[in-house]
TORROMAR-91724 format. One record per residue (C-alpha): residue in three letters; chain; x negated, y negated, z. Coordinates in steps of 0.2 Angstrom, whole numbers, padded with zeros to 4 digits. Example, Ala and Ser with C-alpha at 12.3 -4.5 7.8 and 13.67 -1.06 7.14 Angstrom:
BEGIN
<atom r="ala" c="A" px="-0062" py="0022" pz="0039"/>
<atom r="ser" c="A" px="-0068" py="0005" pz="0036"/>
This chain:
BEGIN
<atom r="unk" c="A" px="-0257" py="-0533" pz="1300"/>
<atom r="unk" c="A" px="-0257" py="-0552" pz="1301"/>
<atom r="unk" c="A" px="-0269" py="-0561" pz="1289"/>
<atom r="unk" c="A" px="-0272" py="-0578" pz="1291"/>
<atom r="unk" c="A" px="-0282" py="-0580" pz="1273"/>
<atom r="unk" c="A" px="-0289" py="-0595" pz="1265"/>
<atom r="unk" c="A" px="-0288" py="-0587" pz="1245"/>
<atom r="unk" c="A" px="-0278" py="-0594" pz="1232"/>
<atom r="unk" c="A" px="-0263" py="-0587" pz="1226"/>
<atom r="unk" c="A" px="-0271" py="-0579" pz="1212"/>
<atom r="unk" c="A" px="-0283" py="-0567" pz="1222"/>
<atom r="unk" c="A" px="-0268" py="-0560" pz="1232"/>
<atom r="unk" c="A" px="-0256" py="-0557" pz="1216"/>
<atom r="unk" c="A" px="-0273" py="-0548" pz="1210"/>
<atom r="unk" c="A" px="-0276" py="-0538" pz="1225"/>
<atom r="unk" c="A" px="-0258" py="-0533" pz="1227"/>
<atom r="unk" c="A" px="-0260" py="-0528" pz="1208"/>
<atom r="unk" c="A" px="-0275" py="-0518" pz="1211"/>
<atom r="unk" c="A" px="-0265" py="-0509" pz="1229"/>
<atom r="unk" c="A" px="-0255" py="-0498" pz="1215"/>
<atom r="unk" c="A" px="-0267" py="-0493" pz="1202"/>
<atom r="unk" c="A" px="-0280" py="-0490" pz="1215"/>
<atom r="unk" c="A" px="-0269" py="-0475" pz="1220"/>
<atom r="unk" c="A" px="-0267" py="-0465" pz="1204"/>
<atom r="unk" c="A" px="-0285" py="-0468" pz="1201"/>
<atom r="unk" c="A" px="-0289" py="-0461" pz="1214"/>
<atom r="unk" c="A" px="-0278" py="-0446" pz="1215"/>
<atom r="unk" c="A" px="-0267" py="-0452" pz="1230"/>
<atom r="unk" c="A" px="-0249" py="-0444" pz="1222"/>
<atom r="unk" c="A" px="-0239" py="-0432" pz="1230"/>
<atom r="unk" c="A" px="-0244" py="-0416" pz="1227"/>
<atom r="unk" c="A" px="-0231" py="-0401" pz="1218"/>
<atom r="unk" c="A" px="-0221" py="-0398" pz="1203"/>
<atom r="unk" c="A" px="-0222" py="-0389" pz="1185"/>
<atom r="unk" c="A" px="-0211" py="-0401" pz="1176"/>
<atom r="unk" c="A" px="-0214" py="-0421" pz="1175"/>
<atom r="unk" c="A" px="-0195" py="-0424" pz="1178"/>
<atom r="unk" c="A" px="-0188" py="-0440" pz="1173"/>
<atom r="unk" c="A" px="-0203" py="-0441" pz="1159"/>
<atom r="unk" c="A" px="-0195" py="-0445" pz="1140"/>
<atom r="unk" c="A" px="-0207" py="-0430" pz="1137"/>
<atom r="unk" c="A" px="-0222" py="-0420" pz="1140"/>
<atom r="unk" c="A" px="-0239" py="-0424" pz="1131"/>
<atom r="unk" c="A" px="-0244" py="-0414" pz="1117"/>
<atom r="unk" c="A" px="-0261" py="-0416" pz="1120"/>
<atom r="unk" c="A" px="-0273" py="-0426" pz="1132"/>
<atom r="unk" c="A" px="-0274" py="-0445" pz="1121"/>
<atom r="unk" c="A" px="-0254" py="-0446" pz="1123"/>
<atom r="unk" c="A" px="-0256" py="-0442" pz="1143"/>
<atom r="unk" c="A" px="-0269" py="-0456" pz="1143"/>
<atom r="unk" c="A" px="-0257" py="-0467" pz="1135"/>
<atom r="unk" c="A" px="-0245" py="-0460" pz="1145"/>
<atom r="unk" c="A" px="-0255" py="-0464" pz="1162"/>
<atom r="unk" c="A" px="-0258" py="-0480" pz="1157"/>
<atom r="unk" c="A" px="-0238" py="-0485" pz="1155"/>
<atom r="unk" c="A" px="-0234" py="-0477" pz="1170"/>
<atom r="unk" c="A" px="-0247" py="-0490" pz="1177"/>
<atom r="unk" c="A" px="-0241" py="-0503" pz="1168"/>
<atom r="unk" c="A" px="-0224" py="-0499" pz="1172"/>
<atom r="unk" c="A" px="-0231" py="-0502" pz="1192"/>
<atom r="unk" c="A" px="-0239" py="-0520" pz="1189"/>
<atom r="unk" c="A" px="-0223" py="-0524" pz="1181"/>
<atom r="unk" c="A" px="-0213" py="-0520" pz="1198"/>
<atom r="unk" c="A" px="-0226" py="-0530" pz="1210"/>
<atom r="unk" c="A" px="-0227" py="-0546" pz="1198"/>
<atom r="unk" c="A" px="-0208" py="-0546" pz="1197"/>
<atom r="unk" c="A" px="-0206" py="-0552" pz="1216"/>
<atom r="unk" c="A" px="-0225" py="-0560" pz="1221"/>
<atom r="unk" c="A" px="-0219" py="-0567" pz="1234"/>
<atom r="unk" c="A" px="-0210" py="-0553" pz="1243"/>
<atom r="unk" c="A" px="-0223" py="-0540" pz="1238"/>
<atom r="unk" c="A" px="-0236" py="-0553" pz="1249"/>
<atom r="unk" c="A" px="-0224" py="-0552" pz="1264"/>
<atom r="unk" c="A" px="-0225" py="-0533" pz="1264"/>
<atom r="unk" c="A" px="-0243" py="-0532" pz="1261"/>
<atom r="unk" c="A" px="-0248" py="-0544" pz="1276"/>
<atom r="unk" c="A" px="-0237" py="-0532" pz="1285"/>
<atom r="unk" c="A" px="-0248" py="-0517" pz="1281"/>
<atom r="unk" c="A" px="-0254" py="-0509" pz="1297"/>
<atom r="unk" c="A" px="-0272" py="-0506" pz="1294"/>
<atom r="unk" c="A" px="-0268" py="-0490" pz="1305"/>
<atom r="unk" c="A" px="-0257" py="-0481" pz="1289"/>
<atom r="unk" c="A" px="-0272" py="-0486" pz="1277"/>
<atom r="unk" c="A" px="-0283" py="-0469" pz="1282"/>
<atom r="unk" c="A" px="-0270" py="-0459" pz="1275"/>
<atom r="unk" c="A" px="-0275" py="-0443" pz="1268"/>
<atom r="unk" c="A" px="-0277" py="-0439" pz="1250"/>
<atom r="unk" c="A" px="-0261" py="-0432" pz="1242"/>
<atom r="unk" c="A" px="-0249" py="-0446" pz="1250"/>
<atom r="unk" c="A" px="-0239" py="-0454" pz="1240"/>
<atom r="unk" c="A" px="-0241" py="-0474" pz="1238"/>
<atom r="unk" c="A" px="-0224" py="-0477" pz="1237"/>
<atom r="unk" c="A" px="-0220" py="-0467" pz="1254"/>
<atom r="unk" c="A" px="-0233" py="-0479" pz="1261"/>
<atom r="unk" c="A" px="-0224" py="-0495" pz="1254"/>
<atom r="unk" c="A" px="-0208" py="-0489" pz="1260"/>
<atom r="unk" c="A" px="-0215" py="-0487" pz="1278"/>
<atom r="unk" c="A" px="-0223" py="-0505" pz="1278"/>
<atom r="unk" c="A" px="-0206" py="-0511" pz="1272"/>
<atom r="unk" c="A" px="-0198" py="-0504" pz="1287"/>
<atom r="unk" c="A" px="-0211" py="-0511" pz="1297"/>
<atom r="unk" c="A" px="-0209" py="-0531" pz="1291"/>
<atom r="unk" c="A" px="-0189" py="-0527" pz="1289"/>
<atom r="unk" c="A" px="-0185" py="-0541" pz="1300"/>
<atom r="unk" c="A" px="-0192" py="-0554" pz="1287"/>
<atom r="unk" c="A" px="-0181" py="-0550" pz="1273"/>
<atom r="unk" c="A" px="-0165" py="-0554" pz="1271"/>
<atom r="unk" c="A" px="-0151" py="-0539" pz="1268"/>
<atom r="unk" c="A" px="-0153" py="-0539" pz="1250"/>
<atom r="unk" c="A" px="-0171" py="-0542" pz="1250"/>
<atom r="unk" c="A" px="-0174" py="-0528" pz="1260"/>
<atom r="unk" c="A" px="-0161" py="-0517" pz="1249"/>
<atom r="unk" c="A" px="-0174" py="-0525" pz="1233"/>
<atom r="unk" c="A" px="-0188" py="-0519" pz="1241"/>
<atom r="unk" c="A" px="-0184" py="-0502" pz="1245"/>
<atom r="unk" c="A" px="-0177" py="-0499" pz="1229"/>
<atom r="unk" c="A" px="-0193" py="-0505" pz="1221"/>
<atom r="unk" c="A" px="-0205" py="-0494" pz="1231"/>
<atom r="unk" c="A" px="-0194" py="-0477" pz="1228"/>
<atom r="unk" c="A" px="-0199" py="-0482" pz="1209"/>
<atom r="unk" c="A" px="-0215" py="-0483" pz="1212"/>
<atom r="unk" c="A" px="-0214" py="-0465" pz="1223"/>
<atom r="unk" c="A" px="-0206" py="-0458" pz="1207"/>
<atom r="unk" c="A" px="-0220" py="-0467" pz="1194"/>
<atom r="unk" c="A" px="-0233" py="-0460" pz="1207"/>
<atom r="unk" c="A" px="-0226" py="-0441" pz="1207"/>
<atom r="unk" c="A" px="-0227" py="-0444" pz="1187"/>
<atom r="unk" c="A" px="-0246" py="-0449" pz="1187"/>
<atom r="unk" c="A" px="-0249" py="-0434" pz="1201"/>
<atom r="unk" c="A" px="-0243" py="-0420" pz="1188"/>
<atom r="unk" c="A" px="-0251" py="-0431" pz="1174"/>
<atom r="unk" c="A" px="-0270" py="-0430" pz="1184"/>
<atom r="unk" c="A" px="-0266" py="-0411" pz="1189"/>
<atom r="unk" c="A" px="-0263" py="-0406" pz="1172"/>
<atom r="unk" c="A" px="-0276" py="-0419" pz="1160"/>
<atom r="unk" c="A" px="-0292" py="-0418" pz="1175"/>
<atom r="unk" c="A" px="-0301" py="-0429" pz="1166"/>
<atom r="unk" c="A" px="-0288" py="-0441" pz="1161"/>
<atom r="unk" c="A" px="-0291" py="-0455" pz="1177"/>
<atom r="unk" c="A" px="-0308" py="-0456" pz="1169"/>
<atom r="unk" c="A" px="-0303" py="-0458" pz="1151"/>
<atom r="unk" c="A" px="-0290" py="-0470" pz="1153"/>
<atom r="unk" c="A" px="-0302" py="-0482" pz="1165"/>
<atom r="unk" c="A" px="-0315" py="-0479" pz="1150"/>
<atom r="unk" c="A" px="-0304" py="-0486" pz="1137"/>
<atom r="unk" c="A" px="-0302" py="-0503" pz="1145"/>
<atom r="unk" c="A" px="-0318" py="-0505" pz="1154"/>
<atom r="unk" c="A" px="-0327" py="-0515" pz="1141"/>
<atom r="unk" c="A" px="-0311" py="-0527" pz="1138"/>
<atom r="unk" c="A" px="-0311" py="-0542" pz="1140"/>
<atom r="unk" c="A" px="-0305" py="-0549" pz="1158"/>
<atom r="unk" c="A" px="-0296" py="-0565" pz="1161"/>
<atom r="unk" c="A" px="-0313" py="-0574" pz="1164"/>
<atom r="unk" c="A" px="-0320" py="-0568" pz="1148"/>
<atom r="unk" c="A" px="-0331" py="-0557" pz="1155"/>
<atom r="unk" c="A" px="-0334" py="-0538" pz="1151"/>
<atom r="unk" c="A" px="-0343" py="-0526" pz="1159"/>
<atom r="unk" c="A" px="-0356" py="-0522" pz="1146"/>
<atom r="unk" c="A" px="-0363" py="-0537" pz="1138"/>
<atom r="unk" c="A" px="-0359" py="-0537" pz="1117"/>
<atom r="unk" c="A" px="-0380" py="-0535" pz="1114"/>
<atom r="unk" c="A" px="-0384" py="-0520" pz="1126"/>
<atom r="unk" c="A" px="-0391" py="-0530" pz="1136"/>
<atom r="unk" c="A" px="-0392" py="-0527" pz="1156"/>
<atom r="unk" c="A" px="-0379" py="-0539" pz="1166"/>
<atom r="unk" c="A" px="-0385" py="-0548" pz="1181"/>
<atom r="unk" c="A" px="-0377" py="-0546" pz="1196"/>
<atom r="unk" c="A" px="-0368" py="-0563" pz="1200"/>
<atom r="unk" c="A" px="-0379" py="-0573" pz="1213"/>
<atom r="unk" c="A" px="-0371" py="-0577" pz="1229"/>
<atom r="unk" c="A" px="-0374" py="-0584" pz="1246"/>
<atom r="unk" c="A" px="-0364" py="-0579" pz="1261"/>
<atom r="unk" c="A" px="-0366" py="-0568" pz="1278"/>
<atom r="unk" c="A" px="-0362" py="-0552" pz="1284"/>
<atom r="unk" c="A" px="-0349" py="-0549" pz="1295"/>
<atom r="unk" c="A" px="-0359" py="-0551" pz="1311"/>
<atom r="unk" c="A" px="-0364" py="-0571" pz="1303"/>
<atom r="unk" c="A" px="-0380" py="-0568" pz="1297"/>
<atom r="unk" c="A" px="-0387" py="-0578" pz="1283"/>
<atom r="unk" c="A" px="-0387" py="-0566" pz="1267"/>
<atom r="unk" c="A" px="-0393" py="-0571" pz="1250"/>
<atom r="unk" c="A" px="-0391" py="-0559" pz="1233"/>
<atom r="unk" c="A" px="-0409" py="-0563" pz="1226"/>
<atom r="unk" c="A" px="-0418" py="-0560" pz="1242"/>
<atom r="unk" c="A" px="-0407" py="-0543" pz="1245"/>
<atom r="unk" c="A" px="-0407" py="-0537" pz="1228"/>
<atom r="unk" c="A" px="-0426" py="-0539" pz="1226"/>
<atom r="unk" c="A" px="-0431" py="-0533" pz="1244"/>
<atom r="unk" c="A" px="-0422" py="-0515" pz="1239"/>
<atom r="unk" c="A" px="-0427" py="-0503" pz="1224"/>
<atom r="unk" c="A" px="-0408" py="-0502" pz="1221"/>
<atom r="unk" c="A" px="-0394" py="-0509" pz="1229"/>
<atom r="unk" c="A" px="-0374" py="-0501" pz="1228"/>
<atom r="unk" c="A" px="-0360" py="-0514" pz="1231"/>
<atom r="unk" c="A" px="-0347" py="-0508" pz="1237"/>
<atom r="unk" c="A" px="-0330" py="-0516" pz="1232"/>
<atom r="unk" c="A" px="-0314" py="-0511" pz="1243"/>
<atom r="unk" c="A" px="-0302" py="-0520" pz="1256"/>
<atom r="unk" c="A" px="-0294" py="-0513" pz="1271"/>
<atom r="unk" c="A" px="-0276" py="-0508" pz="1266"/>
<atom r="unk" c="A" px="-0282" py="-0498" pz="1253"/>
<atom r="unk" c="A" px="-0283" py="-0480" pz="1257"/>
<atom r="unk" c="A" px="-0296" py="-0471" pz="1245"/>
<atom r="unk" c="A" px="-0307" py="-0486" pz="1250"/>
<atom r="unk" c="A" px="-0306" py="-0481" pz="1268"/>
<atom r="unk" c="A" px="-0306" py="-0463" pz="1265"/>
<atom r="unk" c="A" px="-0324" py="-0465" pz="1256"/>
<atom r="unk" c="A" px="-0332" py="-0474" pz="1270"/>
<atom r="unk" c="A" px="-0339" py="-0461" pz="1280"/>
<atom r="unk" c="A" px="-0349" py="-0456" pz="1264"/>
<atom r="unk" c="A" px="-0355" py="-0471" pz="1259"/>
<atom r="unk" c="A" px="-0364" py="-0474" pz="1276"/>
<atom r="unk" c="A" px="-0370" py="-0458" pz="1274"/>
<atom r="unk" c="A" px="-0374" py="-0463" pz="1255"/>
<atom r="unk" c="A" px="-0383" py="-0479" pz="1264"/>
<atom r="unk" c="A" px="-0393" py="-0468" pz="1276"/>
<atom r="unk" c="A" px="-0403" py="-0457" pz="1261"/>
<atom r="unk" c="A" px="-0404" py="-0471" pz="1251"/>
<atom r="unk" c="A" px="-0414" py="-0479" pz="1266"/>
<atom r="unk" c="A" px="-0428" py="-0466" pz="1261"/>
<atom r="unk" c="A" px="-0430" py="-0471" pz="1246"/>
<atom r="unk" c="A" px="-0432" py="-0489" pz="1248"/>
<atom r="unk" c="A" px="-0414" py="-0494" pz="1242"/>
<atom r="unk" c="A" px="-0398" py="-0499" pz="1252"/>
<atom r="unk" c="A" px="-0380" py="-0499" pz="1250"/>
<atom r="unk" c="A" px="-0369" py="-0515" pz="1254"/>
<atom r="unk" c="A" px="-0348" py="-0517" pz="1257"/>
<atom r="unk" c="A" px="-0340" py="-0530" pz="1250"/>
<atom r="unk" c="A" px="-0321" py="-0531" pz="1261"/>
<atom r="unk" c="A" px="-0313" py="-0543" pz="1246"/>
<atom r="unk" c="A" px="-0301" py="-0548" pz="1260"/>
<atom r="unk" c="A" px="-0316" py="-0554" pz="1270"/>
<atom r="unk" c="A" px="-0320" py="-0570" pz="1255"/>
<atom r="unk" c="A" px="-0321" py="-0587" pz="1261"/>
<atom r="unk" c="A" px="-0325" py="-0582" pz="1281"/>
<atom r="unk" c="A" px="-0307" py="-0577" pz="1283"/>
<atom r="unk" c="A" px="-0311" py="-0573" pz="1302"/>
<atom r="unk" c="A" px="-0294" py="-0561" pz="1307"/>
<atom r="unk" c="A" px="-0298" py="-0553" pz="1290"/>
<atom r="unk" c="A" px="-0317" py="-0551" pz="1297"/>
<atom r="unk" c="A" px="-0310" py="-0544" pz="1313"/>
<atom r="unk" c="A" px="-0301" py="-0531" pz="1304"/>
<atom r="unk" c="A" px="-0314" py="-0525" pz="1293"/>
<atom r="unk" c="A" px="-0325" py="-0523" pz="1305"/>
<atom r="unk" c="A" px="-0312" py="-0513" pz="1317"/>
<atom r="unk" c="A" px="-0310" py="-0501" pz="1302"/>
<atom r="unk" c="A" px="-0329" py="-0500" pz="1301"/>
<atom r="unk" c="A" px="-0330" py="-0496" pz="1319"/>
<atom r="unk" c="A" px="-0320" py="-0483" pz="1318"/>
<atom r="unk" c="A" px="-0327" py="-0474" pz="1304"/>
<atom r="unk" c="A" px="-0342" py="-0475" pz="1311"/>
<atom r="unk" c="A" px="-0351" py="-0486" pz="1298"/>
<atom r="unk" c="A" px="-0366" py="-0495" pz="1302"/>
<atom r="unk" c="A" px="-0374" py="-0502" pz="1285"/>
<atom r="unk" c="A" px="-0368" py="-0522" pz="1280"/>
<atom r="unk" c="A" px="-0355" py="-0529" pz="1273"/>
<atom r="unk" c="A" px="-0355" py="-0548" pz="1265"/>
<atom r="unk" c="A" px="-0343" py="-0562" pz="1260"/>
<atom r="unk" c="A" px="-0345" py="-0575" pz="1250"/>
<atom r="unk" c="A" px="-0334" py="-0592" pz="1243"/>
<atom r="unk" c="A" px="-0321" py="-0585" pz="1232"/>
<atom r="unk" c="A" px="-0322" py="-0599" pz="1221"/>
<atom r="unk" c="A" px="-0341" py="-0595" pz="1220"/>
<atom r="unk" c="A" px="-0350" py="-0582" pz="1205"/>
<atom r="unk" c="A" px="-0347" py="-0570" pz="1213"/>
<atom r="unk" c="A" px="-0329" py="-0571" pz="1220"/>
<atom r="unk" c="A" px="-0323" py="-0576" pz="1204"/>
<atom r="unk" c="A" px="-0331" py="-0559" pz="1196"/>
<atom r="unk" c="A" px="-0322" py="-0550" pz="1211"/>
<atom r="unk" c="A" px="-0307" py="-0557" pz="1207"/>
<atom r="unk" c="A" px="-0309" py="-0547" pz="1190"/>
<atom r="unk" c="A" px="-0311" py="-0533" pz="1198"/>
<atom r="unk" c="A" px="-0297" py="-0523" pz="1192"/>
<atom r="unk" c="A" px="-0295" py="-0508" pz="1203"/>
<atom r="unk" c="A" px="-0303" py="-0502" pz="1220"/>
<atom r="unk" c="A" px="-0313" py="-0495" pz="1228"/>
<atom r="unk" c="A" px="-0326" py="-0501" pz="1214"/>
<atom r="unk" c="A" px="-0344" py="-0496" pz="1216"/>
<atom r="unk" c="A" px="-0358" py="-0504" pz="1207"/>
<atom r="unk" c="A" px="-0376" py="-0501" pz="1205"/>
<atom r="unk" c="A" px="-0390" py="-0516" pz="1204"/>
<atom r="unk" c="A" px="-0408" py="-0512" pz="1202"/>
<atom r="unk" c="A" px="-0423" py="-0522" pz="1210"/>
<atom r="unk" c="A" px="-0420" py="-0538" pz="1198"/>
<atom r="unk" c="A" px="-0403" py="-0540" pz="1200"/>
<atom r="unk" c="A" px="-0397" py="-0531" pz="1185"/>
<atom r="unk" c="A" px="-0380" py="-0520" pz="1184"/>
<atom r="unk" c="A" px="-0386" py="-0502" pz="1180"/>
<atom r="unk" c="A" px="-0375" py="-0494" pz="1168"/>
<atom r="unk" c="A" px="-0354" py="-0494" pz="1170"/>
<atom r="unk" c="A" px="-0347" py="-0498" pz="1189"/>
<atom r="unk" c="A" px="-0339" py="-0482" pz="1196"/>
<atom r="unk" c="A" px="-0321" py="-0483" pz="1199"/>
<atom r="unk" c="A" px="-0313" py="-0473" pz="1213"/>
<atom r="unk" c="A" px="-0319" py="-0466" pz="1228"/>
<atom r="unk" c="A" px="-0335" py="-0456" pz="1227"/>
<atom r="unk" c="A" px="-0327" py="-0443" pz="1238"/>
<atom r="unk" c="A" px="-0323" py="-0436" pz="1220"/>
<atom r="unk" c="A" px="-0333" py="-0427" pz="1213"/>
<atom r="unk" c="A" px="-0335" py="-0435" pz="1195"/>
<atom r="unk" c="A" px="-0339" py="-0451" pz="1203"/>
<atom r="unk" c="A" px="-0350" py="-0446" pz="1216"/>
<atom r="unk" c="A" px="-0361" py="-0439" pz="1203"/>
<atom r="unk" c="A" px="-0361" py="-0454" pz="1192"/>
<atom r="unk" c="A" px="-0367" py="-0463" pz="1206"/>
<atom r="unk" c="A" px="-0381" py="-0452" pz="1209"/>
<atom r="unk" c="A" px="-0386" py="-0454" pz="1191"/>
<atom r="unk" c="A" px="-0386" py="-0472" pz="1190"/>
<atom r="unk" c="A" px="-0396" py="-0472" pz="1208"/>
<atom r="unk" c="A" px="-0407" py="-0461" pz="1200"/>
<atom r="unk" c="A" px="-0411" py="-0470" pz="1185"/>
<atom r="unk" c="A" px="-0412" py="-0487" pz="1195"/>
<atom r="unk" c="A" px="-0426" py="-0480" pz="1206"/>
<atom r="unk" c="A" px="-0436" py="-0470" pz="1191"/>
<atom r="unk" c="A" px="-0434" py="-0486" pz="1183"/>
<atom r="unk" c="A" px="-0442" py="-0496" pz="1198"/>
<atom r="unk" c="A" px="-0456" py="-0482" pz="1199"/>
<atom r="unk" c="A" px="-0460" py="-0483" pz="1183"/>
């Protein structure tokens, strides 16, 4: 995959972040094993795995921010094609698949870097895995104890006071170049979802198929669900293309919209920390409760969403 994109280097060092930890959160490790091999030592109980989960993480960022510029290179390099990967495939078995795709622009020892970096993030992934299998709950819990922190623009999921977040407003277009304006969208719809994901990220691309069928019963009820492709920001038009190739051949027929990066809303994207992200916004343009983090092809989070989708069109009822 060749991209052409117009966003600063900033918003690709986030989104390369975000490839990793996307994964563990949504289950993508390798499958197998009783013993968490090559761990200092096995959790007593499920606050250390969170802590534990979080380091191993960590420990992934760390590797991808070490070598920025390479980790691009091998990320612009991603066939859009190895993206719909099955869940239970290891991130790190994808990364080294890329790598050997783009080997031609590396140099020998940049190329011997890179490989040696993905195997470590192969072993970190089998570690999260057999953390996840054994601790089921611990991909939520360890996303719950950072969701109200802080992000680098000072801004926090849930306002201090209680009170209800707006939606950031934006004008952009959908992917066709239609005119698209969040005020007039959100208040046409009883509840809108936004969907946040980009197209070399597997569990986005995996949920797709739902979401459109998501978008289909939510068109009953006076609501409707939208995509937002982060790759997609600014107009980039080969990133466009892409998305809309994947989209095609998931069969997905509701919209997806772009906007300016350096806009509201592409700076509040660019806090987005790990994808696919789902939020809920009712008729005024109000957040509805937590985002969603993770593909709704799990269970926890597809009924989370229905929740907030149900309490967004009580609320508009009543």
């Amino acid at each position: 995959m060749k991209m052409n994109r117009t966003n600063t280097a900033g918003r690709i060092l986030a989104l390369l972040l975000t490839a990793l930890m996307v994964l563990s959160l949504a289950a993508c490790g390798t499958k197998g094993g009783d013993k968490m091999d090559g761990m200092s030592s096995e959790p007593k109980n499920a606050e250390e795995a969170v802590a534990m989960h979080k380091d191993l993480m960590a420990q992934e960022n760390a590797i991808l921010s070490e070598n920025t510029a390479l980790w691009e290179k091998v990320f612009m390099a991603a066939d859009k094609g190895m993206t719909m990967q099955e869940d239970g495939k290891n991130y790190g078995d994808f990364l080294l698949k890329t790598i050997e795709t783009a080997k031609d622009q590396f140099t020998a020892d940049e190329l011997k870097l890179l490989q040696g970096e993905a195997e470590k993030i192969r072993d970190i992934e089998n570690k999260l895995t057999m953390l996840e299998e054994k601790y089921p709950n611990i991909i939520q819990e360890s996303v719950d104890g950072d969701i109200n922190m802080p992000t680098d623009g000072g801004m926090s999921m849930v306002p201090d006071d209680g009170s209800m977040q707006k939606f950031p407003a934006f004008e952009g277009k959908d992917l066709d170049g239609n005119d698209v304006k969040s005020d007039e969208l959100f208040s046409g719809n009883a509840v809108t979802v936004v969907n946040f994901w980009f197209t070399t990220c597997g569990p986005c691309v995996g949920e797709l198929a739902e979401l459109d069928a998501l978008n289909k019963e939510l068109a009953k009820k006076g609501g409707a669900l939208i995509g937002v492709n982060t790759f997609t920001l600014d107009g980039d038009e080969a990133a466009i293309s892409e998305a809309k190739d994947v989209l095609a051949k998931k069969g997905v027929t509701y919209q997806n919209v772009y906007f300016a990066s350096d806009g509201e809303a592409g700076k509040f994207t660019t806090n987005i920390f790990a994808y696919p992200t789902t939020y809920v916004v009712d008729r005024n343009g109000n957040i509805v409760g937590d985002p969603i983090v993770g593909a709704i092809t799990e269970k926890k989070q597809a009924e989370t969403l229905q929740k907030l989708i149900d309490q967004a069109l009580a609320a508009d009822m009543g």
